[in-house]
PDB file with one MODEL, atoms N, CA, C and O in Angstrom:
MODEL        1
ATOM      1  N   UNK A   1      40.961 -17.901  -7.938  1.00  0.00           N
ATOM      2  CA  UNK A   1      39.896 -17.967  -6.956  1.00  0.00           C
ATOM      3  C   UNK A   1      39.139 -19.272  -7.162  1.00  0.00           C
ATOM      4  O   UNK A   1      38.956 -19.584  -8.339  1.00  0.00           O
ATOM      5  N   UNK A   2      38.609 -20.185  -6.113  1.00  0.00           N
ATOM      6  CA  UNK A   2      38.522 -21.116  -6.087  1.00  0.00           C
ATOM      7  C   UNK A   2      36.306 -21.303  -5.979  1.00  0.00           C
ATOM      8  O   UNK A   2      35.700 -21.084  -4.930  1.00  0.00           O
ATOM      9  N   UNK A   3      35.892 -21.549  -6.759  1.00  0.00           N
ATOM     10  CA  UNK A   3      34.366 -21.492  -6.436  1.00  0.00           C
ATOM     11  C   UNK A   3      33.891 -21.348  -5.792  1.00  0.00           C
ATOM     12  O   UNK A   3      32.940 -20.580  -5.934  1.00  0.00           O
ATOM     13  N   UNK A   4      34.192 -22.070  -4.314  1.00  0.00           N
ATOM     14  CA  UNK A   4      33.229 -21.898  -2.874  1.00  0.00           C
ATOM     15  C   UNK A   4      34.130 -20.080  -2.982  1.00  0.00           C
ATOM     16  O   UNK A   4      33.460 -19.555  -3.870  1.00  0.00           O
ATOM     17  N   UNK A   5      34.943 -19.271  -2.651  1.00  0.00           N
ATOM     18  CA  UNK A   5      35.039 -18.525  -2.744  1.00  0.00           C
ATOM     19  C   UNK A   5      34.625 -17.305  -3.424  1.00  0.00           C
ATOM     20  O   UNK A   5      34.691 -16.204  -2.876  1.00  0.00           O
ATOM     21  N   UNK A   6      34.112 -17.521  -4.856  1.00  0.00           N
ATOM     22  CA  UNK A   6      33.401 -17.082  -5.844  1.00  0.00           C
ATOM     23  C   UNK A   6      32.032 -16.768  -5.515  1.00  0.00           C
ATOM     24  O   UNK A   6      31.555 -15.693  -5.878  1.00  0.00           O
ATOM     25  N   UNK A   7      31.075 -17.958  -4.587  1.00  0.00           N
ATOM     26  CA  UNK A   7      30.023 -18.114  -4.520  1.00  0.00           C
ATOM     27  C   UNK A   7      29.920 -17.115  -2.877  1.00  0.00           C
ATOM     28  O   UNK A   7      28.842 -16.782  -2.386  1.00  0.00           O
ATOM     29  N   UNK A   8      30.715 -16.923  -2.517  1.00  0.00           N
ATOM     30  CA  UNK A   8      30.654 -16.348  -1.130  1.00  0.00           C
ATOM     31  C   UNK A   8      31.124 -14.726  -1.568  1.00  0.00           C
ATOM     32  O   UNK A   8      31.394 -14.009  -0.604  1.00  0.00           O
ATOM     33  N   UNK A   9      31.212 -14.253  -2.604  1.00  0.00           N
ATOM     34  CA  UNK A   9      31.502 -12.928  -2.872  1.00  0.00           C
ATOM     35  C   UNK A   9      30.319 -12.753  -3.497  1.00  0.00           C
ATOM     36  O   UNK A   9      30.924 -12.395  -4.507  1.00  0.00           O
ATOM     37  N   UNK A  10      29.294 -12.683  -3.796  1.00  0.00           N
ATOM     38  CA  UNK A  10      28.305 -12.599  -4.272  1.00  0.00           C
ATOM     39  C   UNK A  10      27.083 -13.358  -4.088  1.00  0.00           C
ATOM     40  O   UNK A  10      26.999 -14.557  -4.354  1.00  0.00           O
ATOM     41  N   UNK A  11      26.131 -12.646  -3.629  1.00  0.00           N
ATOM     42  CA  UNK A  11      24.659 -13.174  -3.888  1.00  0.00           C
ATOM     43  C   UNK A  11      23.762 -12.332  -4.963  1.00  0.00           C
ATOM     44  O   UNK A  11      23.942 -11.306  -5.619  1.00  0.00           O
ATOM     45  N   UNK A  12      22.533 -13.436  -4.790  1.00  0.00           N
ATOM     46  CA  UNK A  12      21.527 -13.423  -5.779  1.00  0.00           C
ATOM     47  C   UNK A  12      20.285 -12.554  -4.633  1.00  0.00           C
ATOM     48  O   UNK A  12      20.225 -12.781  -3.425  1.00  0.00           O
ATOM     49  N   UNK A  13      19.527 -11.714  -5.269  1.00  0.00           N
ATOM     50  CA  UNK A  13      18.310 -11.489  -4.059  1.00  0.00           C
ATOM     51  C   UNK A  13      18.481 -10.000  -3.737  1.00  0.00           C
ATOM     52  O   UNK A  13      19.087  -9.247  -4.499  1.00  0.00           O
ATOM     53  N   UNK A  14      17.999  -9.650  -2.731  1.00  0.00           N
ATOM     54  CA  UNK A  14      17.628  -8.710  -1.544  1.00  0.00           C
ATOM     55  C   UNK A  14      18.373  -9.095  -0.043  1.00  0.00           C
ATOM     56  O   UNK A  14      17.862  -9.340   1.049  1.00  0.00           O
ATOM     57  N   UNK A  15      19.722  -9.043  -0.453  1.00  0.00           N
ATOM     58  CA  UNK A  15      20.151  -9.285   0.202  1.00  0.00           C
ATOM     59  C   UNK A  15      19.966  -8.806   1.889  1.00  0.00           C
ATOM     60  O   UNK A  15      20.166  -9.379   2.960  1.00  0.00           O
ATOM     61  N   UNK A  16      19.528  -7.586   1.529  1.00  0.00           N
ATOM     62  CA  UNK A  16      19.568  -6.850   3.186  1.00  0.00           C
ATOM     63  C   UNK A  16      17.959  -7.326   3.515  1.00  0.00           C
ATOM     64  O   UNK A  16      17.754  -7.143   4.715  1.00  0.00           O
ATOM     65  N   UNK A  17      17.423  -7.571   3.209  1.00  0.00           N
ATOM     66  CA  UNK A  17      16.304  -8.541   3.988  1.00  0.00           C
ATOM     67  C   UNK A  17      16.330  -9.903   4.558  1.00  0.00           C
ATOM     68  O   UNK A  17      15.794 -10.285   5.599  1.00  0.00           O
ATOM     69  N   UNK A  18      17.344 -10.868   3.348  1.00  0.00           N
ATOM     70  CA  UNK A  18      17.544 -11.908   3.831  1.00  0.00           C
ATOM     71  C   UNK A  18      18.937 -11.670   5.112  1.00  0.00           C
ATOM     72  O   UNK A  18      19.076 -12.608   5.896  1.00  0.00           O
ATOM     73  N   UNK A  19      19.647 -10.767   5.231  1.00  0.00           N
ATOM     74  CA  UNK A  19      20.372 -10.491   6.653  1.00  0.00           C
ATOM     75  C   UNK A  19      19.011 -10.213   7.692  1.00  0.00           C
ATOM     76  O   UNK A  19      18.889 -10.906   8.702  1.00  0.00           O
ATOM     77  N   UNK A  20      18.141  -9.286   7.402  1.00  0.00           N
ATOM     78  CA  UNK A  20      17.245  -9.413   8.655  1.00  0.00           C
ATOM     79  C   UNK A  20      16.407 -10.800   9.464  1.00  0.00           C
ATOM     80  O   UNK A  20      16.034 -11.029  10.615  1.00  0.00           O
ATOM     81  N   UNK A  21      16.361 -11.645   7.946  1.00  0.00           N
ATOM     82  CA  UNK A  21      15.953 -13.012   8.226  1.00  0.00           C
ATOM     83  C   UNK A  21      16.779 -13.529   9.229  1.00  0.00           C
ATOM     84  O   UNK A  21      16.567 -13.847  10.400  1.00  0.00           O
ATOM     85  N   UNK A  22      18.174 -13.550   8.215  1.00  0.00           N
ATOM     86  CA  UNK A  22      18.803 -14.605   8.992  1.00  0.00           C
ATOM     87  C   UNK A  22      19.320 -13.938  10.454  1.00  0.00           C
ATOM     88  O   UNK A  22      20.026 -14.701  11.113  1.00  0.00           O
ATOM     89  N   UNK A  23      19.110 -12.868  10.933  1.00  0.00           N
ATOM     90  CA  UNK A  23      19.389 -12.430  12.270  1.00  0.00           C
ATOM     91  C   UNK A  23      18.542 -12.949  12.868  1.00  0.00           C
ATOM     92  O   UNK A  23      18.888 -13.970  13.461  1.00  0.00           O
ATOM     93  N   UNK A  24      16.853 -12.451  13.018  1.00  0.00           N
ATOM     94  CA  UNK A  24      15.971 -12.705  13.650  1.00  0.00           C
ATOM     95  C   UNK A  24      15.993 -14.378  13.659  1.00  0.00           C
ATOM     96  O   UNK A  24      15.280 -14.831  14.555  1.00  0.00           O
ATOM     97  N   UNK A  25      16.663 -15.380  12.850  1.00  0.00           N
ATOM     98  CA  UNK A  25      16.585 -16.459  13.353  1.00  0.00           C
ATOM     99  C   UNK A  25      17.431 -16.338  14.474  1.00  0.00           C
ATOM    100  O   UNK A  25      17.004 -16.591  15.601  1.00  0.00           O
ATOM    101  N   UNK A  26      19.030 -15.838  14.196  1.00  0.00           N
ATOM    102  CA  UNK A  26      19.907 -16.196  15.219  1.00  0.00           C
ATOM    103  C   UNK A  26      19.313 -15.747  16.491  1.00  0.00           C
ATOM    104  O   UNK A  26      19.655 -16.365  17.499  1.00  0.00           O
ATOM    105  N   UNK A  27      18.550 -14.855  16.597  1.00  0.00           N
ATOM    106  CA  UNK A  27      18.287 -14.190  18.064  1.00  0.00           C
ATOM    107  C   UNK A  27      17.292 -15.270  18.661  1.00  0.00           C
ATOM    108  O   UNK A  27      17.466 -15.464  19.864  1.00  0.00           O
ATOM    109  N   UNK A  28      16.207 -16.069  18.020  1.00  0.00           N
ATOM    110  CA  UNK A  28      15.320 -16.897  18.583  1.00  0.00           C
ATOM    111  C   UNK A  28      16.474 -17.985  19.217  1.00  0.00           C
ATOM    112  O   UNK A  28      16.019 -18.875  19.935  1.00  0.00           O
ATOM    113  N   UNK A  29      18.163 -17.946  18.949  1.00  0.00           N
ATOM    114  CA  UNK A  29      18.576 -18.918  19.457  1.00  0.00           C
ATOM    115  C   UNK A  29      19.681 -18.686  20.535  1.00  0.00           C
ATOM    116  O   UNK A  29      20.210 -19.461  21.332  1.00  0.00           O
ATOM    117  N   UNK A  30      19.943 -16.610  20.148  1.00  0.00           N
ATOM    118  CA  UNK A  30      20.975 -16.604  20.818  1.00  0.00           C
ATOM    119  C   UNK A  30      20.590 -15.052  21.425  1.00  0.00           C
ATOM    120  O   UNK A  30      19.568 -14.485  21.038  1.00  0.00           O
ATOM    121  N   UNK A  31      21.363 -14.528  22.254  1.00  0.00           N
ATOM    122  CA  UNK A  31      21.154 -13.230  22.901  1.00  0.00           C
ATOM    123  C   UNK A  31      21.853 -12.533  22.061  1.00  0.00           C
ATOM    124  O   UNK A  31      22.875 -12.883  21.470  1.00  0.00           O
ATOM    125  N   UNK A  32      21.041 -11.086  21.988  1.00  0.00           N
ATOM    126  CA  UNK A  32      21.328  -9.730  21.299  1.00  0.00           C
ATOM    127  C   UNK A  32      22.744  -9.513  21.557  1.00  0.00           C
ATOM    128  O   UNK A  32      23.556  -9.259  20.667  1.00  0.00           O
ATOM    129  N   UNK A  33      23.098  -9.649  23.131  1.00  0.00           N
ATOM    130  CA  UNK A  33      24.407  -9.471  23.216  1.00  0.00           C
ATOM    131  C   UNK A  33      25.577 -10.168  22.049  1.00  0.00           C
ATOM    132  O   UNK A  33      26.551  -9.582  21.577  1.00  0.00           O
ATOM    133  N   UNK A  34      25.205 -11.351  21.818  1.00  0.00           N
ATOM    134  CA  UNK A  34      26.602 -12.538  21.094  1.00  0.00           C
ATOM    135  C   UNK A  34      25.631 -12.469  19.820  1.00  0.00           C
ATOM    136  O   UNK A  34      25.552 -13.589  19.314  1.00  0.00           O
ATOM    137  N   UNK A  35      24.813 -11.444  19.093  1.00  0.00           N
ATOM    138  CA  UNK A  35      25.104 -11.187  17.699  1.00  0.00           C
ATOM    139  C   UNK A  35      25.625 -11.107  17.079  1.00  0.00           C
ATOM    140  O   UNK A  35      26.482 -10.286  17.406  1.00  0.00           O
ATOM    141  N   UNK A  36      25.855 -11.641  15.690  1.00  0.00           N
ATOM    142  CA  UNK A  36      27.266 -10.776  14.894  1.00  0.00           C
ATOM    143  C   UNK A  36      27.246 -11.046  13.509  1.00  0.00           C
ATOM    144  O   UNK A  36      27.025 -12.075  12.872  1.00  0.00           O
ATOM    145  N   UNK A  37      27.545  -9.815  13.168  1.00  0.00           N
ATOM    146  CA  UNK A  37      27.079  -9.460  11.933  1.00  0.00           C
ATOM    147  C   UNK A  37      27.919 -10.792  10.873  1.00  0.00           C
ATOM    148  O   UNK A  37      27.458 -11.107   9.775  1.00  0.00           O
ATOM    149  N   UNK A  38      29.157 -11.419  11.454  1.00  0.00           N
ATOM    150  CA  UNK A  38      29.916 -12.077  10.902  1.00  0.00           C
ATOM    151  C   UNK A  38      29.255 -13.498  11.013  1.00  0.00           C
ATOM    152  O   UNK A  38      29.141 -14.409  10.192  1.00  0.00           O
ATOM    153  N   UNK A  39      29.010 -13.414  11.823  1.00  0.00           N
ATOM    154  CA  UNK A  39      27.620 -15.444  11.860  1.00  0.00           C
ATOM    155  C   UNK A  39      27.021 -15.164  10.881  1.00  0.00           C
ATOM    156  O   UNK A  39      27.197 -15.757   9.817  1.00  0.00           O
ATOM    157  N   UNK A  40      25.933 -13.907  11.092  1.00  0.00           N
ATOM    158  CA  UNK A  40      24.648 -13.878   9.970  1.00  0.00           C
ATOM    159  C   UNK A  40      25.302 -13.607   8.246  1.00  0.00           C
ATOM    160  O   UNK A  40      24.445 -13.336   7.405  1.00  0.00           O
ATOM    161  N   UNK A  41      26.304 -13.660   7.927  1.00  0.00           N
ATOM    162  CA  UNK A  41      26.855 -13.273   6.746  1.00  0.00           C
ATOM    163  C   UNK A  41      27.393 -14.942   6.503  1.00  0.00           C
ATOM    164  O   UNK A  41      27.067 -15.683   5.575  1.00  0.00           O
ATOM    165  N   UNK A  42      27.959 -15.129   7.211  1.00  0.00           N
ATOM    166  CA  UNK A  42      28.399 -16.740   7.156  1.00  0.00           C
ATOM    167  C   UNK A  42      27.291 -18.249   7.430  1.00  0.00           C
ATOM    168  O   UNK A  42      27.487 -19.417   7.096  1.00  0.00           O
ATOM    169  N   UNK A  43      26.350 -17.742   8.020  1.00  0.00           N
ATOM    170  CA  UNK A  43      25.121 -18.583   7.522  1.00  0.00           C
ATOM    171  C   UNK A  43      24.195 -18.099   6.334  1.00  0.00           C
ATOM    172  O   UNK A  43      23.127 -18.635   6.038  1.00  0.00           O
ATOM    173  N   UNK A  44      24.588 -17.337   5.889  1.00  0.00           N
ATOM    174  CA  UNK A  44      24.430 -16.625   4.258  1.00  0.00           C
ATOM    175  C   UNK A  44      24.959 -17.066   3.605  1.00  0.00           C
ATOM    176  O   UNK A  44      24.471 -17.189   2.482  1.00  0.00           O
ATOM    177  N   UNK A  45      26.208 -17.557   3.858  1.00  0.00           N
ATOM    178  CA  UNK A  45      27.557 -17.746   2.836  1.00  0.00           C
ATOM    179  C   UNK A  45      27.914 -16.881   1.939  1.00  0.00           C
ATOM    180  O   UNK A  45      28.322 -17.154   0.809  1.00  0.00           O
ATOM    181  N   UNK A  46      27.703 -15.264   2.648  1.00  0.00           N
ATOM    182  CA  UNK A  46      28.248 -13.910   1.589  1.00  0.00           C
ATOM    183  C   UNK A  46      29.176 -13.542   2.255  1.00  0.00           C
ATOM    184  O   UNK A  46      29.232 -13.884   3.437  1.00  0.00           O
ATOM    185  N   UNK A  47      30.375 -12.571   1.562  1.00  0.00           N
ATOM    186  CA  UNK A  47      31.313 -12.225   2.817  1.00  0.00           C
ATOM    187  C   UNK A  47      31.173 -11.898   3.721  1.00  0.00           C
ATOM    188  O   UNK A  47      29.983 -11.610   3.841  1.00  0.00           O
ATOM    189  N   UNK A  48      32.043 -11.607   5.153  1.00  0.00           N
ATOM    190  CA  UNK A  48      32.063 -10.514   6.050  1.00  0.00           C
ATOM    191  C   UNK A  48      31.850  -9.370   5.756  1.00  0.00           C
ATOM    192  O   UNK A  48      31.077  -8.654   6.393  1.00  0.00           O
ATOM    193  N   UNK A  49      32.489  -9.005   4.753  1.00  0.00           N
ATOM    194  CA  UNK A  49      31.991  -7.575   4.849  1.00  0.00           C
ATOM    195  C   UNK A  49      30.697  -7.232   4.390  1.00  0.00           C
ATOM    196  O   UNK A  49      30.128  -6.180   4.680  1.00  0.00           O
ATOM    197  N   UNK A  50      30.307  -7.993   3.780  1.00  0.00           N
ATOM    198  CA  UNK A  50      28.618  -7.811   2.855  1.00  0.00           C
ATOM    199  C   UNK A  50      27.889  -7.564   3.844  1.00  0.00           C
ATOM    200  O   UNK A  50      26.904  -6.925   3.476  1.00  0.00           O
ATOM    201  N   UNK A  51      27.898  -7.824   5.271  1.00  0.00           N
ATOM    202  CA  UNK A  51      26.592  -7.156   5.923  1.00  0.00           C
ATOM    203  C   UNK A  51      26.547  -5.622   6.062  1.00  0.00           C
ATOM    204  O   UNK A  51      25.516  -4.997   6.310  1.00  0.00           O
ATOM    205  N   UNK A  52      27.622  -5.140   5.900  1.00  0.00           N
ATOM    206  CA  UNK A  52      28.606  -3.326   6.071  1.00  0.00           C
ATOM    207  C   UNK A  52      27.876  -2.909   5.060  1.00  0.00           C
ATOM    208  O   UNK A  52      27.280  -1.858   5.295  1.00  0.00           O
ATOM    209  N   UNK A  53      27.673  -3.474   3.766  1.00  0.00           N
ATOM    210  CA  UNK A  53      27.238  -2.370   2.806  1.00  0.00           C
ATOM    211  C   UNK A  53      25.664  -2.075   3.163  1.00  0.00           C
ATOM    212  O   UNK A  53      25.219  -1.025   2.699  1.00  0.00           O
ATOM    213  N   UNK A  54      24.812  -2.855   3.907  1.00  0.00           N
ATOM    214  CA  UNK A  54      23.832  -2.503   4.053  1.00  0.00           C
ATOM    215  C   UNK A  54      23.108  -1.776   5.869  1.00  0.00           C
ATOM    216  O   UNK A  54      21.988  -1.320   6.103  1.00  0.00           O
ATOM    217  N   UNK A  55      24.501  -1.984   6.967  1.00  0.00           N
ATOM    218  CA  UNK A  55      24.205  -1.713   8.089  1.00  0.00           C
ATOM    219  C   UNK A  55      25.380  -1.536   8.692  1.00  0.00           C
ATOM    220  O   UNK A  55      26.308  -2.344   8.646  1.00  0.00           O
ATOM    221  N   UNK A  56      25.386   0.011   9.545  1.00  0.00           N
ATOM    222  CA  UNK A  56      26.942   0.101   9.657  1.00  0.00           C
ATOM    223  C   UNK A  56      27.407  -0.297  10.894  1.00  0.00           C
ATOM    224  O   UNK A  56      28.476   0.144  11.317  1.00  0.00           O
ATOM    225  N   UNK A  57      26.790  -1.013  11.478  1.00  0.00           N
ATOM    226  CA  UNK A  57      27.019  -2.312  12.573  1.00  0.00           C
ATOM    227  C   UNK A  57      25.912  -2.977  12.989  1.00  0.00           C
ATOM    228  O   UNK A  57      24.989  -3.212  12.209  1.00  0.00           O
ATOM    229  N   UNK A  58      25.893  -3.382  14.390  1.00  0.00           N
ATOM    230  CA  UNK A  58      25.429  -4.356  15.226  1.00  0.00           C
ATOM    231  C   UNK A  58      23.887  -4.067  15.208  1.00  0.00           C
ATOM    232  O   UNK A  58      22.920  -4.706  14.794  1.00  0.00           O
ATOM    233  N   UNK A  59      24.074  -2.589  15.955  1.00  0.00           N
ATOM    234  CA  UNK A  59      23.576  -1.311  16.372  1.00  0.00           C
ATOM    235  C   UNK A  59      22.052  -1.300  15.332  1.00  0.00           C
ATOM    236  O   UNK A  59      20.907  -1.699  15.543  1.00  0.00           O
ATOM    237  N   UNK A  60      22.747  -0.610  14.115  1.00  0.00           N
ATOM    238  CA  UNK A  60      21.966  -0.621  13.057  1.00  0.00           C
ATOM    239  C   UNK A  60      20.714  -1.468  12.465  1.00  0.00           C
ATOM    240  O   UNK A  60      19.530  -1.287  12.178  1.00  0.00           O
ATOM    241  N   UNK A  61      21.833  -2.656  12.451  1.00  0.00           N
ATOM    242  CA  UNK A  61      21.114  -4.327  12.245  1.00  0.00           C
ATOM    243  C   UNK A  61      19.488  -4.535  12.982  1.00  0.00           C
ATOM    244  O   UNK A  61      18.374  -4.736  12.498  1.00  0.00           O
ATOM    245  N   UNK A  62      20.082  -4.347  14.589  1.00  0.00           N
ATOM    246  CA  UNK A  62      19.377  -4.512  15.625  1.00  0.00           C
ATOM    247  C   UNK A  62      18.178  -3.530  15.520  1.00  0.00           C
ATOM    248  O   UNK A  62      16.996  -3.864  15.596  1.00  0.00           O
ATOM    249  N   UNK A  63      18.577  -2.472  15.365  1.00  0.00           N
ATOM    250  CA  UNK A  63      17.564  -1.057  15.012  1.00  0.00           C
ATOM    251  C   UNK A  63      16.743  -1.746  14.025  1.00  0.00           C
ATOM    252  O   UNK A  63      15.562  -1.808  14.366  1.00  0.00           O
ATOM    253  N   UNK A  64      17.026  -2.297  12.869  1.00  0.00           N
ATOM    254  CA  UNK A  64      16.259  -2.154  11.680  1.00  0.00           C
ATOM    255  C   UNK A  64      15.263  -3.370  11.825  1.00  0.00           C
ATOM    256  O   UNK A  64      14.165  -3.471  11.278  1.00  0.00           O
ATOM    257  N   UNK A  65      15.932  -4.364  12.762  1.00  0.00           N
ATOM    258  CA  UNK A  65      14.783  -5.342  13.295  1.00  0.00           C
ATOM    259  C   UNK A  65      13.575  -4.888  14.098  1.00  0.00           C
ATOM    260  O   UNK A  65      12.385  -5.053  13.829  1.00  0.00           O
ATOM    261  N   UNK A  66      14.092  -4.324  15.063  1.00  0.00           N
ATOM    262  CA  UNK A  66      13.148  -3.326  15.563  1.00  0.00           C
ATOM    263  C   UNK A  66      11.979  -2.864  15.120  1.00  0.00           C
ATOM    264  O   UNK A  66      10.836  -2.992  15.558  1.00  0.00           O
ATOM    265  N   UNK A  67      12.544  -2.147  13.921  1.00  0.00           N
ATOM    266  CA  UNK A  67      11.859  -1.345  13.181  1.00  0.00           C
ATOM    267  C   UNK A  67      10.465  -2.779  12.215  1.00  0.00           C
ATOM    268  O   UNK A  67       9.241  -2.878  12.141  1.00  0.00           O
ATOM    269  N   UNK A  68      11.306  -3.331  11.853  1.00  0.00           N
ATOM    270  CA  UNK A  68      10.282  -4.379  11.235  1.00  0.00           C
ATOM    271  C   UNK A  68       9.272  -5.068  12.050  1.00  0.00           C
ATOM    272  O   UNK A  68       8.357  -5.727  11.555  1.00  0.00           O
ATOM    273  N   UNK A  69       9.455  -4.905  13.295  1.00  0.00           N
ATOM    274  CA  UNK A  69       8.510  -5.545  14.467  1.00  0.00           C
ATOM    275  C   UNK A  69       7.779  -4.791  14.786  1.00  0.00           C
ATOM    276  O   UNK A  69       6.789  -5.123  15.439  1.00  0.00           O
ATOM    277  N   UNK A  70       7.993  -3.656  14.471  1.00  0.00           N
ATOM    278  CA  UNK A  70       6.579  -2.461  14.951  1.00  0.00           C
ATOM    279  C   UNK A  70       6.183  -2.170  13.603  1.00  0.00           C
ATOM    280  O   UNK A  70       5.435  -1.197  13.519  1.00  0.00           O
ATOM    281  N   UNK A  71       6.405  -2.604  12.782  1.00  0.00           N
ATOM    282  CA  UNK A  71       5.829  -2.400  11.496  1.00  0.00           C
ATOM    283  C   UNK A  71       4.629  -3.558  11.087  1.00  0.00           C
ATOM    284  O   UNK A  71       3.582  -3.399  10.458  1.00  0.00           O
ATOM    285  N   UNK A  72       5.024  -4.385  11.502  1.00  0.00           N
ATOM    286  CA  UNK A  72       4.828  -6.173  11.639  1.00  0.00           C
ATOM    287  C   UNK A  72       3.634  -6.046  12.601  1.00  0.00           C
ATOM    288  O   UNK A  72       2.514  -6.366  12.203  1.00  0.00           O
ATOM    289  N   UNK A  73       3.816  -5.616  13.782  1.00  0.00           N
ATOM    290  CA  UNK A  73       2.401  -4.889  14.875  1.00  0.00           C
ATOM    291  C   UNK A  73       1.866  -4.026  14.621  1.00  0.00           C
ATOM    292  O   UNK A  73       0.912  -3.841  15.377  1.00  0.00           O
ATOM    293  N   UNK A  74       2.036  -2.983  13.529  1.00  0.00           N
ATOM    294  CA  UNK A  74       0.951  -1.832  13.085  1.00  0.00           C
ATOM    295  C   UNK A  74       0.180  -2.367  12.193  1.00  0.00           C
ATOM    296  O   UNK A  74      -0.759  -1.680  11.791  1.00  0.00           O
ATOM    297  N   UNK A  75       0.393  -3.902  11.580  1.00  0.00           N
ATOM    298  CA  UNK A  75      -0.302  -4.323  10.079  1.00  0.00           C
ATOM    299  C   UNK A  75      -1.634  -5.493  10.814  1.00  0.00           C
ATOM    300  O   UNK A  75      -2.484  -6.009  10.089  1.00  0.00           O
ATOM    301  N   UNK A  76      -1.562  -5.768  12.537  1.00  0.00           N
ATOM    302  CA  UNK A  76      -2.020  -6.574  12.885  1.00  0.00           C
ATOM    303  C   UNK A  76      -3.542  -6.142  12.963  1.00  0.00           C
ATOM    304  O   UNK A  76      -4.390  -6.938  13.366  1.00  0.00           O
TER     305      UNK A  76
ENDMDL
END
């Protein structure tokens, strides 16, 4: 296994927050529709599948943003 490969099977962190990050950027640039869980994992540089262990799709993802935006407006 070759390092950049090494470094893309594993992160450091909270990971399932920094996926909510890096979604809510993609959406300021792109529509809900052309989300994907496979961009936001790859502007992570963690595998594809690493967004699965924490959201069991699109669906989910999208939900849990949701959820942080009315959480985000109840603290205002």
């Amino acid at each position: 296994m070759n390092h950049a490969a090494g470094q893309r099977a594993y992160h450091h962190g909270n990971l399932r927050a920094k996926l909510l990050e890096q979604a809510i950027e993609q959406l300021r640039h792109t529509p809900a529709e052309q989300l994907s869980l496979r961009a936001v994992a790859r502007a992570l540089g963690v595998s594809q599948t690493a967004p699965y262990r924490h959201f069991s799709g699109k669906e989910a993802l999208l939900a849990a943003i949701a959820t942080r935006g009315y959480r985000e407006l109840l603290e205002l």
